[in-house]
N, C-alpha and C positions, 0 to 999 in steps of 0.2 A: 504494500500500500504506500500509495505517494505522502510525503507530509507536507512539500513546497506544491505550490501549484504550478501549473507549466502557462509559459507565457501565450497570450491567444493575441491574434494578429486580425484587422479589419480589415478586408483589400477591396481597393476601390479601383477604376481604371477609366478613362478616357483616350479618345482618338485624337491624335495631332489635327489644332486648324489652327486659324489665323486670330483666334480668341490669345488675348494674355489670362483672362481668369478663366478658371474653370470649376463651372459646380464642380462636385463629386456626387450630387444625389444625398439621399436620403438617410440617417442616422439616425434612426428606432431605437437604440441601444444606448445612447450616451449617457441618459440620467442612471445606468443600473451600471455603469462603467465595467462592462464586461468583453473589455479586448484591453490591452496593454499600449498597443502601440497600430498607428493606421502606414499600410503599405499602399504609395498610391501609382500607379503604373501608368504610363503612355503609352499609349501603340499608335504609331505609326501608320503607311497607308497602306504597307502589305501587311499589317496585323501582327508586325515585331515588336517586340517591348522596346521602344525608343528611349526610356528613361525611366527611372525607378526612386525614389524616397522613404524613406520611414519616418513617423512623424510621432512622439510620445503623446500619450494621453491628454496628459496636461495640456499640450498645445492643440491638441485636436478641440477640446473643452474652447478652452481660451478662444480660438479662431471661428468656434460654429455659432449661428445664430437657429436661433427655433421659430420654425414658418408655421405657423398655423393653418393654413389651409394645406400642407402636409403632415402635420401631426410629428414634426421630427422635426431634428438640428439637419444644416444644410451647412458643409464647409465647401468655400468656393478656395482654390488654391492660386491664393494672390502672391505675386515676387516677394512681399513681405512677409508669409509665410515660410516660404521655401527659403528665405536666407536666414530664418532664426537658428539662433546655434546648436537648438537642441534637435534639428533634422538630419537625416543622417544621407547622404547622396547615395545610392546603390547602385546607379550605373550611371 
């Protein structure tokens, strides 16, 4: 039997365009904080992972606003997001 929990990860992904911000959609989860850390993926236009991010909790929190007529936090992935220092670059 485990006694640490094992770390749980949210992945999120969008397509490269000519937008600088990008929702990520919808985040049902964030008041029960039950993922660690958010992995947020690009792809590209043949459907490669063009780039990759991890993003801690805390700044996922920090960064999302809650939409009510989705019923969930919505993080849109501003340059000022992605430059804070607690995001980790992945590719």
């Amino acid at each position: 039997m485990r006694t640490t929990r094992e770390r749980e990860y949210l992945v999120k992904a969008r397509t490269k365009d000519s937008a600088q911000d990008y929702e990520l959609g919808a985040i049902k989860t964030l008041d029960r904080e039950q993922f660690d850390h958010l992995v947020f993926v690009m792809f590209d236009q043949h459907s490669g992972a063009y780039q990759m991010w991890r993003l801690p909790f805390d700044l996922v929190r920090e960064a999302s606003a809650f939409q009510i007529h989705k019923n969930a936090h919505v993080l849109y992935m501003r340059p000022w997001v992605l430059k804070d220092s607690r995001v980790e670059h992945l590719q």
